[in-house]
C-alpha positions in Angstrom: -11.7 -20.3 27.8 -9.0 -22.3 26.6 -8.9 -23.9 23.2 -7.0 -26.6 21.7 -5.3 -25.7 18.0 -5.9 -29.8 17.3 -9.8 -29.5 18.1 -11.3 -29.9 14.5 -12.7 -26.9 12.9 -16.1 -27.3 13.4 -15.7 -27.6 17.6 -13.5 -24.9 18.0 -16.4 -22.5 15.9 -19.0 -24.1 18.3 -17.2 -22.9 21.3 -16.2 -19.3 20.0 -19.8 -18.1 18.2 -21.6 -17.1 21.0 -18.9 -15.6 23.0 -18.1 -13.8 19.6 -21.3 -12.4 19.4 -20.8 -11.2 22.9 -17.7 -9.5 22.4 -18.6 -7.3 19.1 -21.7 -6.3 21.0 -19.5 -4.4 24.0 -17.1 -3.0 21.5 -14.3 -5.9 21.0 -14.8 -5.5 17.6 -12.7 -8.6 15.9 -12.2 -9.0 12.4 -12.6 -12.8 10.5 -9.0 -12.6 9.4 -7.4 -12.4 13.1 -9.7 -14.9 14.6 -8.7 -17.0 11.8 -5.1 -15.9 12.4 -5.2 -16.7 16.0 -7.0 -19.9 15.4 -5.7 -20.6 11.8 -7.6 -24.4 12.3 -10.8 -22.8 11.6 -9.7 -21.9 7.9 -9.3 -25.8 7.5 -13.0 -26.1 6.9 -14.2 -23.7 4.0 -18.0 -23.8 5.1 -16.6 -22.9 9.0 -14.0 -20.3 7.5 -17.5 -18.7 5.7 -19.5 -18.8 8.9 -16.7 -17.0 10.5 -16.9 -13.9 7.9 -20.3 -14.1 7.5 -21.2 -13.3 11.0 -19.0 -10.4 10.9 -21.0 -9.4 7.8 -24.5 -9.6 10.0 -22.8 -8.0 13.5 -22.1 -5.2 11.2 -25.7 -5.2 9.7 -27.1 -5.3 13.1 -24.8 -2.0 14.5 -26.6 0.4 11.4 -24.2 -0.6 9.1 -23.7 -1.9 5.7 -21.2 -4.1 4.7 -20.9 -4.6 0.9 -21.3 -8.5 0.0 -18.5 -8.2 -2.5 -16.1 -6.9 0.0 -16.6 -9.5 1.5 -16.2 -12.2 -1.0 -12.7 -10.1 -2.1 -11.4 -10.7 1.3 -12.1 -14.4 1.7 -11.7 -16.0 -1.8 -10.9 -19.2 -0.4 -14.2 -19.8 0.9 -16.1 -18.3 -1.7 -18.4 -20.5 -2.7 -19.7 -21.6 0.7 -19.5 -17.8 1.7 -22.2 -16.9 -1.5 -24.3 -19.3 -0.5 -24.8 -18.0 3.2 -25.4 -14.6 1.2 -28.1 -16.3 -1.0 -29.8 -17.4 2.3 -29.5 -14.2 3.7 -30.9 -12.1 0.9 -33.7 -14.8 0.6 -34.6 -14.3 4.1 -34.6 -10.6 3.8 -36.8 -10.7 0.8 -39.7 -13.0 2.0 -37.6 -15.8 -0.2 -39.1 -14.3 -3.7 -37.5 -13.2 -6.3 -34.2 -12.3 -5.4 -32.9 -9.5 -8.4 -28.8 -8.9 -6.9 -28.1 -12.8 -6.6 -24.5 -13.7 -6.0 -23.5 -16.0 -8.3 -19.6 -16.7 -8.8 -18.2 -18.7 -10.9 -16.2 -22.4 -11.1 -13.5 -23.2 -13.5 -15.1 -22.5 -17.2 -18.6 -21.4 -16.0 -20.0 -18.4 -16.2 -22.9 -16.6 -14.1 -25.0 -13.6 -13.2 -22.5 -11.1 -11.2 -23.6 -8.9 -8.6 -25.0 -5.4 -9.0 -22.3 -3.1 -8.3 -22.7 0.6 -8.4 -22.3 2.1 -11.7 -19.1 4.4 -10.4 -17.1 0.3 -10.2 -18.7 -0.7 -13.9 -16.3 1.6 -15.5 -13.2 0.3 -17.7 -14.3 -2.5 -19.0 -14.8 -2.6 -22.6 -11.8 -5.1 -22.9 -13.3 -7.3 -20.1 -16.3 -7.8 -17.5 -17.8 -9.7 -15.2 -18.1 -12.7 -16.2 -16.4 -12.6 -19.7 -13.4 -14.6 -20.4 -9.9 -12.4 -20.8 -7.7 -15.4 -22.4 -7.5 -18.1 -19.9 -9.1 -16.0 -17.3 -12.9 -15.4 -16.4 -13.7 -12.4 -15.0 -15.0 -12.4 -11.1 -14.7 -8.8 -10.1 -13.8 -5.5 -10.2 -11.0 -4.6 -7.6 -10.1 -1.0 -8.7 -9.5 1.4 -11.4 -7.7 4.5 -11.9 -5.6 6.8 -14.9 -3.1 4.0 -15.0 -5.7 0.8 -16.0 -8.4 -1.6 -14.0 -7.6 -4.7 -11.5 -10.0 -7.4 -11.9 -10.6 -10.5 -9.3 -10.2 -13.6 -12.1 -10.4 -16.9 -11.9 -7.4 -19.0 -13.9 -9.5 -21.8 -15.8 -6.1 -23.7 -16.3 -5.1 -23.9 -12.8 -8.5 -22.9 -11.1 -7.2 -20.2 -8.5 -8.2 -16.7 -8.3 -5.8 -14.0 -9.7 -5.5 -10.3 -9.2 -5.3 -9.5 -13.2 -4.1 -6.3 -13.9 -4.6 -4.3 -17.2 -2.6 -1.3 -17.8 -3.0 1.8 -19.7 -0.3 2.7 -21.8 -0.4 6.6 -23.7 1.5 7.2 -27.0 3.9 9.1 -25.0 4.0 6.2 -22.4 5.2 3.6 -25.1 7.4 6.5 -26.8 9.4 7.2 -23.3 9.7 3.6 -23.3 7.4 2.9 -20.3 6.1 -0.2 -21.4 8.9 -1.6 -22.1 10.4 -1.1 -18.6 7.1 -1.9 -17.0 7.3 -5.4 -18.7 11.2 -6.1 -17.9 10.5 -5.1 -14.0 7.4 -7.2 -14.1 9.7 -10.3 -15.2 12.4 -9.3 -12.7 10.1 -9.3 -10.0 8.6 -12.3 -11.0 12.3 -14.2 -11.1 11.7 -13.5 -7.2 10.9 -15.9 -4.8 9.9 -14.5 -1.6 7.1 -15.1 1.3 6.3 -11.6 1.6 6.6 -10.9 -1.9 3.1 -11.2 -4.2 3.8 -13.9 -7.0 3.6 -13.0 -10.4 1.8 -15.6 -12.4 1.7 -14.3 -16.2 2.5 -11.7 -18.1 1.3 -11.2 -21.2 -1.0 -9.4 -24.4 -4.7 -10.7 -25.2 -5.9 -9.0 -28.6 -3.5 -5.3 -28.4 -4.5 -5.7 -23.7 -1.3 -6.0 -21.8 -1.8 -7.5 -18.5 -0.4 -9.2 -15.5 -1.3 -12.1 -13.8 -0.8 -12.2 -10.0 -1.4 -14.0 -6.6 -4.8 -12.6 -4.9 -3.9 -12.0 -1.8 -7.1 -11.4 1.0 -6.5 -9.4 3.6 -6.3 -6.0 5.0 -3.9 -3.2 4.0 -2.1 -1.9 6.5 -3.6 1.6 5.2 -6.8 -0.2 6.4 -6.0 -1.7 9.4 -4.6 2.4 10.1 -8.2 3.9 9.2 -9.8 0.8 11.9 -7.6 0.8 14.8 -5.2 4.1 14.9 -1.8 3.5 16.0 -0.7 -0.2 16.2 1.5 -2.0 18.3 5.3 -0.9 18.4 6.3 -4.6 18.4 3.6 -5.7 15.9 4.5 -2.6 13.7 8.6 -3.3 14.1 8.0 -6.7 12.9 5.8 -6.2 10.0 8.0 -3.4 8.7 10.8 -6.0 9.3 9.4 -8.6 7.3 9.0 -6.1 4.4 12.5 -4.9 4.4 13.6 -8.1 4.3 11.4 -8.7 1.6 12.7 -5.3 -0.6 16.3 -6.6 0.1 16.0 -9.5 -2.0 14.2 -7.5 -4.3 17.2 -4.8 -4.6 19.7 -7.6 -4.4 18.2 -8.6 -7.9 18.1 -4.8 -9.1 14.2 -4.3 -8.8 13.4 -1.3 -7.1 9.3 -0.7 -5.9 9.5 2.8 -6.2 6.0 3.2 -4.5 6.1 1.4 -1.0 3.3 2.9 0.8 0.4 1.3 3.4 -1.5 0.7 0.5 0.6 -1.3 -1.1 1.3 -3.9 1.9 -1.7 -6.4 2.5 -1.8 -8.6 6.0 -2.9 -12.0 4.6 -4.7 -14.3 6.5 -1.6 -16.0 8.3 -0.9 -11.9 9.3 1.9 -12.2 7.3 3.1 -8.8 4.9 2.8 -9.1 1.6 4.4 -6.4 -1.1 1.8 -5.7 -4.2 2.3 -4.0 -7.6 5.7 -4.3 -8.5 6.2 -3.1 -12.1 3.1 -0.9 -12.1 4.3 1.0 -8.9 7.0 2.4 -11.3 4.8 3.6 -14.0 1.9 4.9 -11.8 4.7 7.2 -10.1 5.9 8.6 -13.7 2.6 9.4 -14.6 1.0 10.9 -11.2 3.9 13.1 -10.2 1.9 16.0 -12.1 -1.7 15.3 -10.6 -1.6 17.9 -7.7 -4.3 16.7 -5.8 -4.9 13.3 -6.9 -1.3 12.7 -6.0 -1.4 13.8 -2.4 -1.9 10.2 -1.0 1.0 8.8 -2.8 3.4 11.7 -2.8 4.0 11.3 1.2 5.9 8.6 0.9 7.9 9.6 -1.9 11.7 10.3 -1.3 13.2 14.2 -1.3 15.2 13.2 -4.6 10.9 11.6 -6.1 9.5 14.7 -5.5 12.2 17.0 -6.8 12.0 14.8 -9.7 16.0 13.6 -9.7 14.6 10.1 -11.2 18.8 9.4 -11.9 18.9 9.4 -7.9 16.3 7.2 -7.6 17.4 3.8 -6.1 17.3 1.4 -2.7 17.4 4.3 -0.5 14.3 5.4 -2.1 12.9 2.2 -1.1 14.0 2.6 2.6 12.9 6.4 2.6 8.9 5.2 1.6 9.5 2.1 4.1 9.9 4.3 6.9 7.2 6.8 6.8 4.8 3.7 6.9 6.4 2.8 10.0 6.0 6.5 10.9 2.7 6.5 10.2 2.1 2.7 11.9 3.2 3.7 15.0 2.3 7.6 14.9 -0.8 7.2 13.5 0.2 10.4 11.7 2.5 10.9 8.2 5.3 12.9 8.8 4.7 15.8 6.7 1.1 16.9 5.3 -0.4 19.7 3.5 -3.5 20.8 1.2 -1.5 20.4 -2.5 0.8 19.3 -3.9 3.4 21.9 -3.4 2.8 21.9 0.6 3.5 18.4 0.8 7.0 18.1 -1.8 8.1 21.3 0.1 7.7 19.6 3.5 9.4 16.4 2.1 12.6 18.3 0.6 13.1 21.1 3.4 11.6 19.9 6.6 12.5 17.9 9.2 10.3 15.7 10.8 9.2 15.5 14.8 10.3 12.6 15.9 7.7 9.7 16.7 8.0 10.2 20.4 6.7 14.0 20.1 3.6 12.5 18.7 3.1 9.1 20.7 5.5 9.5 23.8 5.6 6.2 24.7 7.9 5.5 21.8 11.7 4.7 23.0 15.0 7.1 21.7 15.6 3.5 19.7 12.4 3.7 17.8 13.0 7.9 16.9 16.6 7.1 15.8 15.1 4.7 13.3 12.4 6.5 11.8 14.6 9.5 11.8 17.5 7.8 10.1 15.3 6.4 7.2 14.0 9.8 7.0 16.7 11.4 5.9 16.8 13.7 3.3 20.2 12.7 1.8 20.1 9.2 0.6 24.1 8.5 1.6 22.7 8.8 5.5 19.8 6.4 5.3 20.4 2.6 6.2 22.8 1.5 3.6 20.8 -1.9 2.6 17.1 -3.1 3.6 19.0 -5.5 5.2 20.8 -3.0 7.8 17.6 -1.4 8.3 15.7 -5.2 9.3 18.8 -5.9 11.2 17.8 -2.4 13.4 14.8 -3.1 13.7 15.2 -6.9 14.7 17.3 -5.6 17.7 14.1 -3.2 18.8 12.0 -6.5 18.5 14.1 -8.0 21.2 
């Protein structure tokens, strides 16, 4: 079926539902954010936009699973109001239409409501601020995550009425003695001097009664971490691209002397245009300071950490670093494996400062000599024979794309 991109929201859902429905049931499994992305008309319409997510949410209820409503409403902010409404309906039905207990109630610009039930485990690190409390100019929505270094909350900003990603750090006496705060704040206002589409915004900056924060663009979307865990290995030409895009992005960022320090799939969200977007500049630095020490807890971040990261030569730490953590995500992207692993800590920095790793091919031998050389060459274990620039390695990879 062929679809004009001019038909109005509204007719182009009419056409699609059904044969939606269809699809997920023999195993074409689409998520709202590409249909949205192939057919970005349908995000036009809020109430559509919801319809589109929500009947994701009840084709997963209906295969045994159980998608979390507040996943849900964290990945489509923009039609959150008409999506928690569809959920109302829905728990109503479920329910016999009495007395709903877990209603889903967020809120406008300066009002306040309910909140969700949320398991006890997400309720944690918040005596500074909650669900629906105000934190300065912001009221609280949600929790996003939490962890040694501080909480991220979903807020809404009552001055401009747009939903934030606020972030409130944790700062130790020996943090503020080494000076860590104070470079956490000057690379947060360096990155937010930057003005880049694949770069999250930073909105504020800034301390509410003795709570740093930072106030930043909410960005929906899968990370590519995600998207790994969904669909395995992706698309050479999709994967070239997107890593593309974010060295393009990290250039800038080096040309105005911010390094990320923690580039990893986690970090790097597909929004709903399936465009890359770099998170947590300024905390990356500060999470990788404090973590280096955690053994196990550091596992997932320390395999994308550069040879001179994990031997601990912070002096050496620069661009190349940058490049280094760039391309073990496309490694893993188009491998669907990381290039070195192990059981602790030691396995894995051992790997990283001694080993050399199989080439892509070995693992997925489709892959092209063009596509090894690259990964291998960002991979190296002496900074001086990476790509010189972000730029130079975009530029390689551009001629892939082609």
């Amino acid at each position: 079926m062929t679809i004009s991109q001019n038909a109005t929201a509204r007719d182009l859902w009419d056409k699609i539902r059904a044969k939606r429905r269809e699809s997920w049931k023999s195993g074409k499994q689409v998520r709202a954010e590409t249909i949205v992305r192939q057919l970005p008309a349908l995000a036009m319409d809020p109430f559509v936009f919801a319809e589109v997510a929500f009947q994701e949410f009840c084709l997963r209820e209906e295969q045994g699973e159980k998608p979390r409503t507040e996943d849900f409403l964290r990945r489509f902010p923009t039609c959150m109001d008409a999506l928690k409404k569809l959920f109302q309906k829905h728990l109503d039905a479920a329910s016999g239409g009495s007395g709903v207990t877990d209603t889903v109630e967020f809120p406008s610009a300066g009002s306040t409501f309910s909140g969700m039930q949320v398991p006890e485990s997400e309720a944690v690190e918040a005596e500074r601020a909650g669900k629906g409390k105000r934190f300065g100019r912001y009221v609280i929505v949600d929790q996003l995550g939490h962890g040694a270094m501080g909480v991220v909350y979903l807020a809404r900003d009552t001055r401009l009425d747009r939903p934030v990603a606020l972030k409130l750090p944790k700062f130790s006496a020996d943090a503020v003695e080494d000076g860590l705060r104070t470079r956490f704040f000057r690379e947060a206002r360096a990155a937010a001097a930057i003005d880049h589409p694949n770069i999250c915004p930073v909105y504020d900056i800034g301390e509410v009664q003795g709570q740093d924060f930072i106030a930043m663009a909410y960005v929906a979307g899968p990370t590519l971490e995600s998207m790994m865990s969904e669909c395995g290995p992706i698309d050479v030409a999709e994967a070239c691209q997107i890593i593309r895009n974010t060295a393009l992005a990290l250039d800038e960022c080096h040309i105005h002397g911010v390094i990320h320090r923690d580039i990893k799939p986690s970090n790097i969200i597909i929004n709903q245009r399936g465009t890359p977007i770099i998170m947590d500049f300024g905390l990356a630095s500060m999470e990788n300071s404090a973590r280096v020490t955690l053994d196990q807890q550091v596992i997932g971040t320390l395999r994308y950490m550069s040879p001179e990261q994990v031997t601990g030569q912070l002096d050496k730490v620069g661009p190349q670093s940058d490049i280094y953590s760039l391309g073990v995500t496309l490694y893993e992207l188009i491998t669907a494996h990381p290039p070195f692993t192990g059981d602790h800590f030691v396995d894995v920095a051992n790997k990283i400062e001694l080993d050399l790793p199989a080439a892509p091919s070995e693992l997925r031998p489709s892959l092209t000599p063009d596509i090894d050389k690259i990964c291998l060459r960002a991979l190296a274990k002496k900074a001086k024979d990476r790509f010189a620039t972000m730029g130079e390695f975009a530029a390689a990879l551009e001629a892939v794309i082609d």
